[in-house]
C-alpha positions as CSV (number, residue, x, y, z in Angstrom):
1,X,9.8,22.7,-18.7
2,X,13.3,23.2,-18.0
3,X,15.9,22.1,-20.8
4,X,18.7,19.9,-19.6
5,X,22.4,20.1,-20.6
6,X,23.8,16.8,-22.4
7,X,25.7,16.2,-18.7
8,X,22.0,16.7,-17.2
9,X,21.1,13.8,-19.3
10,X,23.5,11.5,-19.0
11,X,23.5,12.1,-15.3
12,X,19.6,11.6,-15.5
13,X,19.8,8.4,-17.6
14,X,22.6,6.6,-15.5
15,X,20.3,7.5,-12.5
16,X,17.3,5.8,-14.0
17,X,19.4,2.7,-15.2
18,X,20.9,2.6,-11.9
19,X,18.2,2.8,-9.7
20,X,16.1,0.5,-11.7
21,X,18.7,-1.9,-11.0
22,X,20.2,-1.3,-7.7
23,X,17.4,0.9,-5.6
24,X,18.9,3.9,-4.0
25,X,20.8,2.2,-0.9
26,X,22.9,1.0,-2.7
27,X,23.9,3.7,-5.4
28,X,26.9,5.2,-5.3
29,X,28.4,8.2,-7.3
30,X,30.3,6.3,-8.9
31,X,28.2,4.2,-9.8
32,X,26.7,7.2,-11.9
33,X,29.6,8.5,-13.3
34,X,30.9,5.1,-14.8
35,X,27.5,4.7,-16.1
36,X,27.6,8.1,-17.8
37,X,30.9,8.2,-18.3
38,X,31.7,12.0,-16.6
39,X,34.4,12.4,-14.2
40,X,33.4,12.1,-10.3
41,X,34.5,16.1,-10.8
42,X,31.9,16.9,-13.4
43,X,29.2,15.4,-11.0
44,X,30.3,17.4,-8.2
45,X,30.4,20.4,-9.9
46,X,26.4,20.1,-10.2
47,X,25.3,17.8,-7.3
48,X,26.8,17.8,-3.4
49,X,26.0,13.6,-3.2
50,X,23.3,11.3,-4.5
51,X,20.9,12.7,-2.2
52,X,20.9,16.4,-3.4
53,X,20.7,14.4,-7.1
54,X,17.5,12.5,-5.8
55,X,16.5,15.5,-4.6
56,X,17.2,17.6,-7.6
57,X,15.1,15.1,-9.7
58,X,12.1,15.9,-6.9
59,X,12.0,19.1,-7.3
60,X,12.3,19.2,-11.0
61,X,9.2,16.9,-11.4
62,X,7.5,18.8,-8.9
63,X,8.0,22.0,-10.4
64,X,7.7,21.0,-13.7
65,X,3.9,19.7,-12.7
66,X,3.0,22.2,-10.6
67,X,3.4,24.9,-13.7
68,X,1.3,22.3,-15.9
69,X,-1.4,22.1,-13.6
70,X,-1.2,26.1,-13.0
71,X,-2.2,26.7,-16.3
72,X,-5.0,23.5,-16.0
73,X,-6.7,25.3,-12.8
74,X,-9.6,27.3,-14.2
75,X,-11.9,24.3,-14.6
76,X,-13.9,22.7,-12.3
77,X,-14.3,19.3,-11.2
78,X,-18.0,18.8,-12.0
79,X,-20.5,16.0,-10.6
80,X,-21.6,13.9,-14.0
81,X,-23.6,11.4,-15.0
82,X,-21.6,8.2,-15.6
83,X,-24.5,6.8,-17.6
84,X,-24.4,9.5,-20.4
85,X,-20.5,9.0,-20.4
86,X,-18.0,10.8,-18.4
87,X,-16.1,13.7,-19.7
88,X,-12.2,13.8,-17.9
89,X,-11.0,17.0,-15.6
90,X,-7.9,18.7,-17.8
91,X,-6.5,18.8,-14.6
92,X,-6.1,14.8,-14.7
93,X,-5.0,14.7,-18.3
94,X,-2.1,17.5,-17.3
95,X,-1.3,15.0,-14.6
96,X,-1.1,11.7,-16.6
97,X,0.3,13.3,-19.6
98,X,3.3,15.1,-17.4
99,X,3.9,11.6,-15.8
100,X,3.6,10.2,-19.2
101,X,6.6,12.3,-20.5
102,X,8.8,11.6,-17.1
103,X,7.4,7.9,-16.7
104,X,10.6,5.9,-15.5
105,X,12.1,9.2,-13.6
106,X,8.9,8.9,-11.6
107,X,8.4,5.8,-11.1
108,X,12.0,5.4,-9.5
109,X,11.6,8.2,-7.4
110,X,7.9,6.4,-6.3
111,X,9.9,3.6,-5.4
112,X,12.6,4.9,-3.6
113,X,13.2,4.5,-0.1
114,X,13.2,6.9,2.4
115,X,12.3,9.8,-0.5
116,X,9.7,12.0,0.6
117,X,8.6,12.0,-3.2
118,X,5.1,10.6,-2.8
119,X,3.9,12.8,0.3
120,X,4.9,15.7,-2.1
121,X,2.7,14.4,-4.6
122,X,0.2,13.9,-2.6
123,X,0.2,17.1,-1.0
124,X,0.1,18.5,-4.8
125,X,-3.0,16.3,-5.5
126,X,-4.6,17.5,-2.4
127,X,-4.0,21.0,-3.9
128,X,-5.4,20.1,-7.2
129,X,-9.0,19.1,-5.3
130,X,-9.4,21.6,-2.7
131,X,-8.7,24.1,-5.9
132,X,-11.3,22.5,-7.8
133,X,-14.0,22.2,-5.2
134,X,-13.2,26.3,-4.4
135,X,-14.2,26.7,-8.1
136,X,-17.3,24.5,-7.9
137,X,-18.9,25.6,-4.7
138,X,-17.1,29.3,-4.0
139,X,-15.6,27.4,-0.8
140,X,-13.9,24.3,0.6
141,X,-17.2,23.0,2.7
142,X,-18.0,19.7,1.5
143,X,-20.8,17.8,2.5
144,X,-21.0,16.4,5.9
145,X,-22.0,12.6,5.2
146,X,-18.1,12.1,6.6
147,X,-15.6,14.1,8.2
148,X,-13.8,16.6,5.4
149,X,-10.4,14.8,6.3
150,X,-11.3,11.4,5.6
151,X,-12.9,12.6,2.0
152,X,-10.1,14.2,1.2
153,X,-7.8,11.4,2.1
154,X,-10.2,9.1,0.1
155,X,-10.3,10.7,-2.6
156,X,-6.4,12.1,-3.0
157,X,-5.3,8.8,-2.2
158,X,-7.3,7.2,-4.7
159,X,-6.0,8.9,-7.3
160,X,-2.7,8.8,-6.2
161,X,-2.7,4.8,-5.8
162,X,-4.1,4.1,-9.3
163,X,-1.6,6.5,-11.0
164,X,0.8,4.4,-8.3
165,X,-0.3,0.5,-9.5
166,X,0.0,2.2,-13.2
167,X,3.4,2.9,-12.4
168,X,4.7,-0.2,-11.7
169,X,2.8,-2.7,-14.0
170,X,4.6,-4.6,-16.2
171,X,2.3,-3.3,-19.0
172,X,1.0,0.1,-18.4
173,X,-1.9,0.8,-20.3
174,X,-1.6,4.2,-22.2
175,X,-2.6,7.7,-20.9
176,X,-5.9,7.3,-22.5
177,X,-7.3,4.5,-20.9
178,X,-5.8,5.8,-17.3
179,X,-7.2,8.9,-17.1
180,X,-11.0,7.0,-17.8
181,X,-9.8,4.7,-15.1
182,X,-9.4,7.2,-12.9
183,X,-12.3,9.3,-13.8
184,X,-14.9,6.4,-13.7
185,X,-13.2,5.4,-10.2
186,X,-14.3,8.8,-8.9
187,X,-18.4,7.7,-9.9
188,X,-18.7,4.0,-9.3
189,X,-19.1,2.8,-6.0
190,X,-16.7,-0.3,-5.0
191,X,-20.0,-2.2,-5.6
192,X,-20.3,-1.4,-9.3
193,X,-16.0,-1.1,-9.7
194,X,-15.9,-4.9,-9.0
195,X,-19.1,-6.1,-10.3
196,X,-20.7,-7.6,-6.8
197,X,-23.8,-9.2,-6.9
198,X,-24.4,-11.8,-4.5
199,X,-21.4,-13.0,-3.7
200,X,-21.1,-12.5,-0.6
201,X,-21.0,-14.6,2.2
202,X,-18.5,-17.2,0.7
203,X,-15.8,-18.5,2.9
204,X,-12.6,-16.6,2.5
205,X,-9.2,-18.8,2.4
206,X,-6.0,-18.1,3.9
């Protein structure tokens, strides 16, 4: 993990702050500088604009993660029992700790507009399966019950929109109890997730 300078940090901080509170549209640099008190020169000397800063922060977060989960790869992702308890992938703690560590960094670059921030992620958690299912089976070939991309996508996404609704609740529940979540999301069925017995068939208001 790279180690920023105290003008990295400020920089960083006022962007969090600001974005928080503004949303990217409507940032300006000097909106940044005020907040961290550097001269508009200072923030030029590092960044071109606030979209080579947004995109700095990307590829930081990205980088960063993507040397985590390098050194997370050698295990596999494992069918389990869910009824003799569920034992987590590293590769999910890597992820949920990293985010952990850079929690309101990500979550304003999630909710940026017009970032290409979470397709990168994705892409990354796409990675992180198709890696672990080469380890498991010695290829990519996955069982034919539905077409490869629409597992994939299922599956990817999944992950991707828990760690998402985590993001952005008012009370995130710590690192622990996510990476459960997420692990006992990938055994249950929607059926046994919600609980549904026989409730169907109730008339649904609008």
């Amino acid at each position: 993990m790279q180690r920023l300078t105290k003008t990295d940090e400020k920089i960083k901080k006022a962007f969090i702050d600001l974005m928080k509170v503004k949303g990217f549209d409507h940032l300006t640099v000097s909106d940044i500088t005020n907040n961290a008190k550097i001269n508009r020169s200072t923030f030029y000397s590092h960044y071109e604009d606030k979209y080579a800063l947004e995109k700095h922060f990307e590829d930081m977060v990205l980088n960063e993660l993507s040397e985590e989960l390098n050194s997370n790869l050698d295990s596999t992702m494992k069918y389990q029992d869910i009824s003799k308890g569920i034992e987590s992938y590293p590769v999910i703690n890597t992820i949920v700790d990293y985010i952990e560590s850079e929690f309101d960094l990500i979550k304003v670059l999630m909710g940026s507009t017009g970032t290409t921030f979470e397709s990168r992620v994705k892409d990354v958690l796409y990675q992180v399966v198709n890696h672990g299912l080469y380890l498991a089976k010695g290829n990519s070939k996955m069982v034919d019950q539905i077409p490869n991309d629409y597992a994939y996508e299922i599956v990817v996404s999944g992950i991707l929109n828990t760690m998402k609704f985590w993001l952005f609740k008012d009370n995130p529940e710590d690192k622990d109890t996510i990476v459960d979540i997420i692990m006992k999301t990938r055994y249950l069925s929607p059926y046994d997730l919600l609980g549904v017995d026989n409730q169907f068939g109730k008339t649904i208001k609008v």
